[in-house]
C-alpha positions as CSV (number, residue, x, y, z in Angstrom):
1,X,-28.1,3.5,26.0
2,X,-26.6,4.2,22.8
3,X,-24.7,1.7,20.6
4,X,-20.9,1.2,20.8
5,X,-19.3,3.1,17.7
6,X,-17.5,1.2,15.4
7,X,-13.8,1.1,15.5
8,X,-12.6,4.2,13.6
9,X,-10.4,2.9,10.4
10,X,-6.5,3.2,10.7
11,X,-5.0,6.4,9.6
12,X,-2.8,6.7,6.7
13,X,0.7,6.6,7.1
14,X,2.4,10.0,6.5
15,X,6.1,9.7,4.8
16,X,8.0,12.5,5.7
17,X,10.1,12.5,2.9
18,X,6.4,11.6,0.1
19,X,6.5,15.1,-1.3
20,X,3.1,14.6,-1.6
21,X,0.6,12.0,-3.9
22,X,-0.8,10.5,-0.7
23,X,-2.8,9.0,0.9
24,X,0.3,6.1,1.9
25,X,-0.8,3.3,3.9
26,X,2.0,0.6,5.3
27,X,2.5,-2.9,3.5
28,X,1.1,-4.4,7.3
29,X,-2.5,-1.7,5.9
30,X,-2.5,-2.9,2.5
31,X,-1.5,-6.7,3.0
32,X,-5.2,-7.4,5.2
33,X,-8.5,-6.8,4.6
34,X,-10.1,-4.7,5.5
35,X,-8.2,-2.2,2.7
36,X,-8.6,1.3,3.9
37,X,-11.1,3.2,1.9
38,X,-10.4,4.6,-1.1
39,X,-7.5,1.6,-1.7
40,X,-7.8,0.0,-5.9
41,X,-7.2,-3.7,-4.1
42,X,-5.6,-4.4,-7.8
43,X,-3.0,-1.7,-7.0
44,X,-2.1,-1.8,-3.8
45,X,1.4,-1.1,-4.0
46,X,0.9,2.1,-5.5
47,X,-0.5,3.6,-1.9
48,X,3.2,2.8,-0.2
49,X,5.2,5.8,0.4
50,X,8.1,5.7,-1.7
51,X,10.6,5.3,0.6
52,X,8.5,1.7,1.9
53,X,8.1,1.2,-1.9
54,X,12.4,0.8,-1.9
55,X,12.0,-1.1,0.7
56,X,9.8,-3.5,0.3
57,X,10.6,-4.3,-3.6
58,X,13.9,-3.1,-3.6
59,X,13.4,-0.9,-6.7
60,X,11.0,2.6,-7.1
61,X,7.8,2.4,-8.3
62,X,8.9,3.7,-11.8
63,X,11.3,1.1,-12.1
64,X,8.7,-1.7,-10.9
65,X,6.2,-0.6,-13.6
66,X,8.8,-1.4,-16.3
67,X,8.7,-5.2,-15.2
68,X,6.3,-7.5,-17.1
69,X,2.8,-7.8,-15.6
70,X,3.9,-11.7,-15.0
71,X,6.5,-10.6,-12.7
72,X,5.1,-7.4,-10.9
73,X,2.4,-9.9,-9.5
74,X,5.1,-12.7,-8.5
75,X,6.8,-9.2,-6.5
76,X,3.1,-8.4,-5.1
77,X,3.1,-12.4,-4.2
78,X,5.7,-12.6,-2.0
79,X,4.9,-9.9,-0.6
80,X,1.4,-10.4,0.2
81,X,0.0,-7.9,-1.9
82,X,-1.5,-10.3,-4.6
Protein backbone atom coordinates (compact mmCIF):
# COMPACT_ATOMS: atom_id res chain seq x y z
CA UNK A 1 0.00 0.00 0.00
CA UNK A 2 1.33 3.33 -0.58
CA UNK A 3 1.89 5.99 2.07
CA UNK A 4 -0.74 8.61 3.11
CA UNK A 5 0.36 12.01 1.38
CA UNK A 6 1.03 14.77 3.44
CA UNK A 7 -1.51 17.41 4.13
CA UNK A 8 -1.15 19.83 1.10
CA UNK A 9 -0.19 23.46 2.65
CA UNK A 10 -3.04 26.14 2.90
CA UNK A 11 -3.55 28.27 -0.12
CA UNK A 12 -2.84 31.86 -0.16
CA UNK A 13 -5.53 34.17 0.45
CA UNK A 14 -6.56 36.14 -2.73
CA UNK A 15 -7.66 39.98 -1.97
CA UNK A 16 -9.92 41.05 -4.45
CA UNK A 17 -9.26 44.44 -4.19
CA UNK A 18 -4.61 43.55 -3.83
CA UNK A 19 -4.01 44.87 -7.29
CA UNK A 20 -1.43 42.49 -7.30
CA UNK A 21 2.16 42.01 -5.13
CA UNK A 22 0.90 38.65 -3.72
CA UNK A 23 1.21 36.02 -2.45
CA UNK A 24 -1.31 37.29 0.76
CA UNK A 25 -1.77 34.98 3.46
CA UNK A 26 -4.39 35.79 6.51
CA UNK A 27 -3.07 37.06 10.01
CA UNK A 28 -4.80 33.34 11.36
CA UNK A 29 -1.62 31.92 8.26
CA UNK A 30 0.99 34.05 9.32
CA UNK A 31 0.32 34.14 13.27
CA UNK A 32 1.29 29.93 13.54
CA UNK A 33 3.92 27.93 12.45
CA UNK A 34 4.10 26.30 10.18
CA UNK A 35 4.64 29.79 7.93
CA UNK A 36 3.64 29.06 4.37
CA UNK A 37 6.57 28.64 2.18
CA UNK A 38 8.20 31.38 0.82
CA UNK A 39 6.97 33.64 4.14
CA UNK A 40 10.48 36.09 5.61
CA UNK A 41 9.11 34.97 9.40
CA UNK A 42 10.83 38.59 10.25
CA UNK A 43 8.26 40.17 7.97
CA UNK A 44 5.31 38.74 8.20
CA UNK A 45 3.08 41.51 8.00
CA UNK A 46 4.21 42.41 4.76
CA UNK A 47 2.26 39.08 3.13
CA UNK A 48 -1.32 40.55 4.46
CA UNK A 49 -3.40 41.93 1.74
CA UNK A 50 -3.77 45.41 2.19
CA UNK A 51 -7.14 45.71 2.96
CA UNK A 52 -6.36 42.98 6.26
CA UNK A 53 -3.20 45.23 6.67
CA UNK A 54 -6.00 48.25 7.66
CA UNK A 55 -7.46 46.16 9.54
CA UNK A 56 -5.48 44.55 11.61
CA UNK A 57 -3.06 47.72 12.39
CA UNK A 58 -5.36 50.24 11.66
CA UNK A 59 -2.90 52.12 9.33
CA UNK A 60 -1.37 50.94 5.54
CA UNK A 61 1.63 49.33 5.29
CA UNK A 62 3.36 52.69 4.14
CA UNK A 63 2.22 54.37 7.04
CA UNK A 64 3.37 51.38 9.41
CA UNK A 65 6.97 51.51 8.01
CA UNK A 66 7.22 55.15 9.03
CA UNK A 67 6.93 54.06 12.80
CA UNK A 68 10.12 53.32 14.76
CA UNK A 69 11.42 49.76 14.64
CA UNK A 70 10.61 49.80 18.60
CA UNK A 71 7.07 50.23 17.93
CA UNK A 72 6.33 48.29 14.65
CA UNK A 73 7.35 45.18 16.76
CA UNK A 74 5.16 46.17 19.87
CA UNK A 75 2.11 46.40 16.68
CA UNK A 76 3.49 42.80 15.47
CA UNK A 77 3.23 41.87 19.45
CA UNK A 78 -0.08 42.27 19.99
CA UNK A 79 -0.91 40.96 17.25
CA UNK A 80 0.93 37.79 17.29
CA UNK A 81 3.17 38.46 14.56
CA UNK A 82 6.39 38.89 16.66
Amino acid sequence: PKPAAAPAPPAPAQAASSGGGGPFYTLQQLSQPPFPDGVDSAKRELYLADGEFVEVFNCSKAEFAKNPQWKQELLKRKKGLF
